[in-house]
C-alpha positions, 0 to 999 in steps of 0.5 A, a space after each residue: 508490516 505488510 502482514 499488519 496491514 493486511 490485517 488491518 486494511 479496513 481500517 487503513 483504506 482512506 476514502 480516497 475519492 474525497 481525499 484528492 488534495 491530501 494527495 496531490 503529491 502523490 506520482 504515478 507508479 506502474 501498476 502492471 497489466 491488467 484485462 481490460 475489453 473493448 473500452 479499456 481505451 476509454 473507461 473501465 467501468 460505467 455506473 448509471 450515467 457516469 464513465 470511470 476512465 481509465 486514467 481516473 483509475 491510475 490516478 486513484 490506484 497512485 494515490 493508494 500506493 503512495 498512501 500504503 507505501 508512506 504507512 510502511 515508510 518505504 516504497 511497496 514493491 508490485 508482489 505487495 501491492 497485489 497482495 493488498 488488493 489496491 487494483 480492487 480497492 481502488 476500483 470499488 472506490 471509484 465504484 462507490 464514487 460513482 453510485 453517489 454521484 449518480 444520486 447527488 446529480 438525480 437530487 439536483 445538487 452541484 458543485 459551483 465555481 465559487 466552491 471549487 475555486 476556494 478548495 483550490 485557493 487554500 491546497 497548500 501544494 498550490 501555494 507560494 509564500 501562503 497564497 495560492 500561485 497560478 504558475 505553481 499550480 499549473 507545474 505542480 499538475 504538469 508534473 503530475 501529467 495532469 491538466 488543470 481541467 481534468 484535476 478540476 473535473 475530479 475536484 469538482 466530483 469530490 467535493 460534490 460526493 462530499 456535499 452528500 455524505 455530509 447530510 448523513 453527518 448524524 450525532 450519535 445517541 447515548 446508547 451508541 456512545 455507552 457501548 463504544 464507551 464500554 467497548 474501549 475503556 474495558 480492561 483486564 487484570 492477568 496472569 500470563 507466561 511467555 513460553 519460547 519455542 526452541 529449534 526441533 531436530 530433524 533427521 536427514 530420513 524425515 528430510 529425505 521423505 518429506 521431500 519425495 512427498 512434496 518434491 513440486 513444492 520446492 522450485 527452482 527461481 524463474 531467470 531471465 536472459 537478456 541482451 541489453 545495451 547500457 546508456 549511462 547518464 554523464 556525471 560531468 555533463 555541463 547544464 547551463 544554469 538557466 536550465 537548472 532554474 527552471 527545472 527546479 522552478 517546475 519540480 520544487 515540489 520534489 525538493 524537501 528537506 527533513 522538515 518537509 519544507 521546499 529547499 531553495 535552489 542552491 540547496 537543491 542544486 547537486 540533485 537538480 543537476 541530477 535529475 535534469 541530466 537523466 531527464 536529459 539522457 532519456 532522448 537518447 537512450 529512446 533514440 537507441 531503443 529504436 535501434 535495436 527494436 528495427 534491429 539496425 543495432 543489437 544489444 551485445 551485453 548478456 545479463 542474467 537475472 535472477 528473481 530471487 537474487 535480482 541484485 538491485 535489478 528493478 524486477 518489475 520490469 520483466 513481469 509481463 515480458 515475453 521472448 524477444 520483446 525488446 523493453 523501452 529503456 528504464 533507469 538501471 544503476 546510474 543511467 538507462 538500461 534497454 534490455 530484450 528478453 532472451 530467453 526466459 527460464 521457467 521455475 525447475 523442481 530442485 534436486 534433493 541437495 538443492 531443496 533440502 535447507 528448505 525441506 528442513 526449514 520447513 518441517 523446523 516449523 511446522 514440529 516448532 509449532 506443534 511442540 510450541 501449542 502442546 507445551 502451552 496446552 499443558 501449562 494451561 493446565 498449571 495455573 500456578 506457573 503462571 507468575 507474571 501480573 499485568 493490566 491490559 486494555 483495549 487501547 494500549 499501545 505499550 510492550 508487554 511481557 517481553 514482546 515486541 510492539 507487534 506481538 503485544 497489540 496482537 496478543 492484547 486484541 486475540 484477548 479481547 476477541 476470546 470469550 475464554 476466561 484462560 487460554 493461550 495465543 500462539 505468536 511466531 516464535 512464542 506463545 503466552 499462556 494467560 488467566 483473566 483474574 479481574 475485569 473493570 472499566 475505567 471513566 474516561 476524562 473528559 477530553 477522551 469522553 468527547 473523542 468517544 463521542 465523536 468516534 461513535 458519530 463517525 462509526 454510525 456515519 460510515 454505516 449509513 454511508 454504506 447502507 446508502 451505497 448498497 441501496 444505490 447499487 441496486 438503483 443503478 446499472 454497474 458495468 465492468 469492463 474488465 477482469 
């Protein structure tokens, strides 16, 4: 999934600037260590007239996060999210804000209360019974370890980057919509042959040598020592049930069912209980961190972290960690953790015994490659093995051949990218074989005409967007500050 969205991050990025309410849910997630100068305390950047601050980035980096982790249903790990560039998204984003609301502000336009106040009124997280509830909105952003002015402030810059982009809302002419229209309901008639890879066998001298080739390439996994001290949190821990309301009261927001609906209390009450009893034992897992940093107690149990075996153990912790740093206490199983950091085992060369499942694995590949695109080169040559007759087209979503969702968008999109008539797409494990045999164009009805129309609007918008982005970058001064 993650490759997919890689591939697909243009199309996956939400303007987030102006998609502040459609994520005012989202929490804050640790986003690692990042090179900041002299005013990383203050902001990260400055366009024009205008500071980027710090928190408006870990704000928006947040936001990113949730929105990629919601797209792969489950929640991305750190390695991810820098293999998707969310630190550069999320800066070029703030960037490109930035840029308009310099201009915005040089022609005079603004954001009145009376416009702020009725994007607020209709947020549907500030709502209770369908109106908008003041005590809901200030605990939704205290949750969100924001205050009402600063959510206001972002707001307010939003809609106001907002009220510009709307006057480049142009309708598209007849030629953009005929080569969009053209472009989409174009189809193809095929023949095709899925060819399946088979595993090559490797000989234990063609392990042996690859291995004297490539011995730096095959390390061992880094490890950590720690010394940690262990603070459960008390199952049967008595909450005065007064308590328990009022925490819910201040995070039902976090309280949803299947349906995504806030559960009433009673409901709710056995994770509340929960929540509020880890709340609870973070002052005194804090208290005992403090004692082991001034060395008044020490941290007895020895644990040995692998990472690449981690155990449920949250890796992202000891990412930037040093010898003899003593980590402030993070959940761990069911209670807090404080750990200082031992002794830290860089990655090691592997012994031949130890790298040889790898050194085999990959030279399975890279021979299962090979013999995969010389068998679908000479079946190429053989048109009449090429048995299977089907239509594709550039919108559909359906299985194809026998391949899976995935390898079937990707095999149909390489097909409509080629200028070939025949050729051959290697997918993994297979390759398909396929001639062209018939192209046509088919007339959408009239539902699918309008979203043509309508997408043809939004493509050149988004172009002018970016024109106009790129003009204001040279009209005004962009510092960075940081790396």
């Amino acid at each position: 999934m993650i490759t997919w969205m890689q591939k697909h991050k243009k199309y996956l990025v939400v303007t987030i600037w102006v998609s502040t309410i459609a994520f005012v849910g989202a929490g804050f997630v640790g986003w690692g260590a990042y090179d900041f100068n002299k005013s990383r305390a203050t902001s990260i950047a400055k366009v024009g007239d205008i500071d980027i601050s710090y928190q408006r980035f870990e704000q928006t980096y947040a936001k990113l996060f949730n929105y990629y982790s919601q797209l792969s249903q489950r929640q991305l790990s750190q390695e991810e999210a820098e293999q998707l560039g969310l630190v550069n998204i999320a800066t070029q984003s703030l960037i490109d804000q930035a840029l308009l609301l310099n201009y915005a502000k040089d022609l005079g336009l603004d954001i009145s209360d009376e416009e702020l106040i009725s994007e607020l009124i209709k947020t549907p997280n500030f709502q209770k019974d369908g109106t908008f509830d003041t005590k809901t909105y200030q605990s939704t952003l205290q949750r969100l370890k924001i205050t009402p002015k600063e959510y206001e402030n972002e707001l307010k810059d939003n809609l106001l980057a907002q009220k510009l982009l709307s006057t480049l809302g142009l309708k598209a002419d007849t030629l953009a919509q005929e080569l969009l229209n053209a472009d989409i309901s174009m189809s193809d008639t095929i023949k095709a042959k899925v060819i399946l890879a088979t595993l090559p066998k490797i000989s234990d001298d063609e392990i042996k040598q690859s291995w004297d080739k490539n011995k730096d390439l095959y390390l061992s996994s880094q490890k950590y020592e720690l010394n940690t001290h262990f603070i459960p949190v008390a199952k049967d821990e008595k909450i005065d049930e007064n308590a328990l309301k009022a925490y819910y009261d201040e995070n039902r927001a976090d309280y949803k069912d299947g349906s995504d609906k806030i559960m009433p209390f009673e409901e709710a009450k056995s994770a509340v209980m929960a929540d509020l009893a880890f709340k609870n034992a973070k002052k005194g897992a804090l208290e005992e961190y403090l004692k082991i940093k001034k060395g008044d107690k020490n941290a007895s149990e020895i644990l040995i972290i692998d990472s690449a075996n981690t155990n449920d153990f949250p890796l992202d912790e000891l990412k930037d960690a040093k010898e003899g740093e003593v980590l402030k206490p993070f959940t761990y199983k069911n209670g807090y953790l404080i750990a200082k950091i031992a002794k830290i085992i860089a990655p090691q060369p592997k012994s031949y015994e130890e790298a040889k499942a790898d050194v085999l694995s990959a030279l399975q590949l890279k021979k299962m490659r090979e013999n995969l695109q010389a068998n679908a080169k000479a079946s190429l040559e053989k048109k009449e093995e090429l048995k299977q007759k089907i239509k594709i087209s550039k919108d559909s979503d359906e299985n194809i051949l026998g391949l899976s969702q995935e390898e079937s968008i990707e095999f149909i999109s390489k097909v409509f990218a080629s200028t070939d008539k025949s050729g051959y797409i290697l997918l993994n494990d297979k390759a398909v074989v396929y001639e062209i045999i018939e192209q046509n164009l088919f007339t959408p009805n009239k539902q699918f005409a309008s979203l043509l129309a309508s997408n043809a609007a939004n493509i050149k918008k988004s172009q002018l967007e970016q024109g106009l982005i790129l003009a204001l970058q040279k009209q005004y001064i962009i510092k960075k500050y940081y790396k």
